[in-house]
C-alpha positions in Angstrom: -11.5 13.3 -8.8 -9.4 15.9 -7.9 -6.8 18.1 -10.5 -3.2 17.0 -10.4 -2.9 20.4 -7.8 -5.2 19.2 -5.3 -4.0 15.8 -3.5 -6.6 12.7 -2.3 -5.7 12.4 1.2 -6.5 8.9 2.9 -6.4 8.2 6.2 -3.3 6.3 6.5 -1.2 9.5 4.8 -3.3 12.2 6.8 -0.8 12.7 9.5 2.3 12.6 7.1 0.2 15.4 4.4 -1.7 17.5 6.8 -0.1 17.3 10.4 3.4 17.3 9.6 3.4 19.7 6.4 5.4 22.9 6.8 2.9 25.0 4.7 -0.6 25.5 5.3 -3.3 23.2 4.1 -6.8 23.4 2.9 -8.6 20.4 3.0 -11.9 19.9 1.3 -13.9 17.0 3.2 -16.3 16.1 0.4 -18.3 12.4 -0.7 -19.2 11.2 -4.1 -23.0 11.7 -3.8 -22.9 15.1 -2.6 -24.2 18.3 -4.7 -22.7 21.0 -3.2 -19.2 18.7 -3.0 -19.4 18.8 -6.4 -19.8 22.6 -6.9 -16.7 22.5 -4.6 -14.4 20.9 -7.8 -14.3 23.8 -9.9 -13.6 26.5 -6.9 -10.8 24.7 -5.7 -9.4 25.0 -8.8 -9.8 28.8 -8.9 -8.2 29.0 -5.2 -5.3 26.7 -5.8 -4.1 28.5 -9.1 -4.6 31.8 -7.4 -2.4 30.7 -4.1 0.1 29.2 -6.3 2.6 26.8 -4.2 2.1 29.1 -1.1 -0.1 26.3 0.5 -1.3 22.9 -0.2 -5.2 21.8 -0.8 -6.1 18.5 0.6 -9.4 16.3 -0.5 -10.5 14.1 1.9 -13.1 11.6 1.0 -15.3 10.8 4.2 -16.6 7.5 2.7 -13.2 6.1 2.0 -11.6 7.9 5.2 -14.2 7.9 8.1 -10.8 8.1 10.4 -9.6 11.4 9.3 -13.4 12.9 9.0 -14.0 11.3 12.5 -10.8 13.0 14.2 -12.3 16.5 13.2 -16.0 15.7 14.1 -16.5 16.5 10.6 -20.5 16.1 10.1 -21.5 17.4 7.3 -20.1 17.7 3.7 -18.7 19.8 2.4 -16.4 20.7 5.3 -13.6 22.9 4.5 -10.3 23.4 7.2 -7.4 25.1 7.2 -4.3 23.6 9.3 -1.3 25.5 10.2 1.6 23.3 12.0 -1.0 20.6 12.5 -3.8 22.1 14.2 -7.0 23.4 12.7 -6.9 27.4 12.0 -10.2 28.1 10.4 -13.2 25.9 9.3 -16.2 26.7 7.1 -19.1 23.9 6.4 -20.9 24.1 3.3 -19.7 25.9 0.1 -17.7 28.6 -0.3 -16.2 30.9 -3.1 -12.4 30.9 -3.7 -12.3 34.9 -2.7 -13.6 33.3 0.8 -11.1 30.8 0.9 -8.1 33.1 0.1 -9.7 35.6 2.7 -9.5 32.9 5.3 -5.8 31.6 4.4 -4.2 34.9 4.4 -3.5 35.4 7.5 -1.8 32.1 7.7 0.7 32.1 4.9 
C-alpha cells in the first residue's frame, strides 16, 4: 500500500495521471509478491518528501494493471520511469536509492 503522497495508478486513470499531468511523474511498477518491490516502499517515501510537490510519484501494480505495464514493455519488477509531458524520460529496473532517483528527476523539474 502506498502513503497518502504516492498515488495507486490503474489502468483506466493512467492516461488522465501520467500522460496528461503537467508535472513530472515517477512511477514505481511494483507486484505484491515481490522483495525488492517491497524495499521500494520505504525509498519512495524518502524521495517524495525530499521532492516535495515539484513532481508526482505514481505506483502501478502490474498484477492489477497488465495494460499500463504492457504499454511500457515493462518486464521485470521493480520498474521505475520518469514521464515528462507524457513520454518516458528515464527508466531504471530494479531498486534504487532516493539520491538516484532525485539525480535522475532533476533535470526534468
Amino acid at each position: 500500500m502506498a502513503s497518502a503522497l504516492i498515488k495507486n495508478v490503474t489502468d483506466a486513470t493512467f492516461e488522465a495521471d501520467v500522460l496528461q499531468s503537467a508535472q513530472p511523474v515517477l512511477i514505481d511498477y511494483w507486484a505484491e509478491w515481490c522483495g525488492p518491490c517491497k524495499a521500494m516502499r520505504p525509498i519512495l517515501d524518502e524521495f517524495k518528501h525530499a521532492i516535495g510537490d515539484r513532481a508526482t510519484v505514481i505506483k502501478v501494480d502490474v498484477d492489477r494493471n497488465p495494460g499500463a505495464a504492457q504499454a511500457y514493455q515493462v518486464q521485470g519488477v521493480p520498474t521505475i520511469a520518469i514521464f515528462k509531458n507524457g513520454r518516458i524520460v528515464w527508466r531504471r529496473s530494479g531498486v534504487q536509492s532516493a539520491s538516484q532517483l532525485q539525480a535522475a528527476l532533476e533535470p526534468f523539474l
